[in-house]
N, C-alpha and C positions, 0 to 999 in steps of 0.2 A: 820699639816702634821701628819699622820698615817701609822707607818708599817704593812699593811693588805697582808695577806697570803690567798690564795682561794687554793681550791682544783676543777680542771676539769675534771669531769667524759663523759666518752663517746668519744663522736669526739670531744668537747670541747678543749684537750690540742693542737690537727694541729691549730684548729681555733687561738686559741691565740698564737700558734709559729707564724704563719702567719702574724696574724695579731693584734699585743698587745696592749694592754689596754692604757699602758702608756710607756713612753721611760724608765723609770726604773724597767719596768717589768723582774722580772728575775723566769727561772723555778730552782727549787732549788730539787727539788725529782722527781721520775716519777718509776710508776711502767705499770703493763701493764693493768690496772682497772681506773688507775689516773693520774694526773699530779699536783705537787704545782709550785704554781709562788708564788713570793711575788712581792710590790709595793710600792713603797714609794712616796704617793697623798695623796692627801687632799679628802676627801671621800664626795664629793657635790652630791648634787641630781642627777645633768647627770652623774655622775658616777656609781650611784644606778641606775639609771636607765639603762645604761648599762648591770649591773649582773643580772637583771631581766632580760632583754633580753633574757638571755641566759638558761632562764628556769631552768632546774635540770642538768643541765649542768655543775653550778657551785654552789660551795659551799663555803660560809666566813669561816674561821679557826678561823682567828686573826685579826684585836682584839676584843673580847667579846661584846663588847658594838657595834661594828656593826654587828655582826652575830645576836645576840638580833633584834636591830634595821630590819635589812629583814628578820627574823622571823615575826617580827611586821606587818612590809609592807604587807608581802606573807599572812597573816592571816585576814589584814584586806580585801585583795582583796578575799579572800573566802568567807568571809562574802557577799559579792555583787553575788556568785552564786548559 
């Protein structure tokens, strides 16, 4: 289990008021450029796969080692264009 904090930019924060990631999605700040939620999951692949979805839309905070990790992801899918 992982306390992961994202940051939603754009129309990203409605999307996930609407309609959340997980049941323990909570938004904890919000200004009018962003929104943070945090989560408390287990960060499995259809989860990544999830925050890719959502393009630049979102962004990992916390914890390091998964912001790293979809760095990684987003970089190698570059490589393929």
């Amino acid at each position: 289990m992982a306390h992961v904090v994202l940051r939603a930019h754009n129309k990203t924060p409605n999307y996930l008021r609407t309609l959340p990631l997980h049941h323990s999605q909570r938004e904890i700040a919000c200004t009018e450029h962003y929104a943070d939620f945090s989560l408390d999951i287990r960060p499995t692949a259809d989860f990544l796969g999830q925050l890719l979805s959502h393009g630049n839309g979102i962004e990992v905070l916390q914890p390091l080692e998964l912001r790293e990790k979809m760095r990684q992801m987003i970089a190698e899918t570059l490589k393929r264009y």
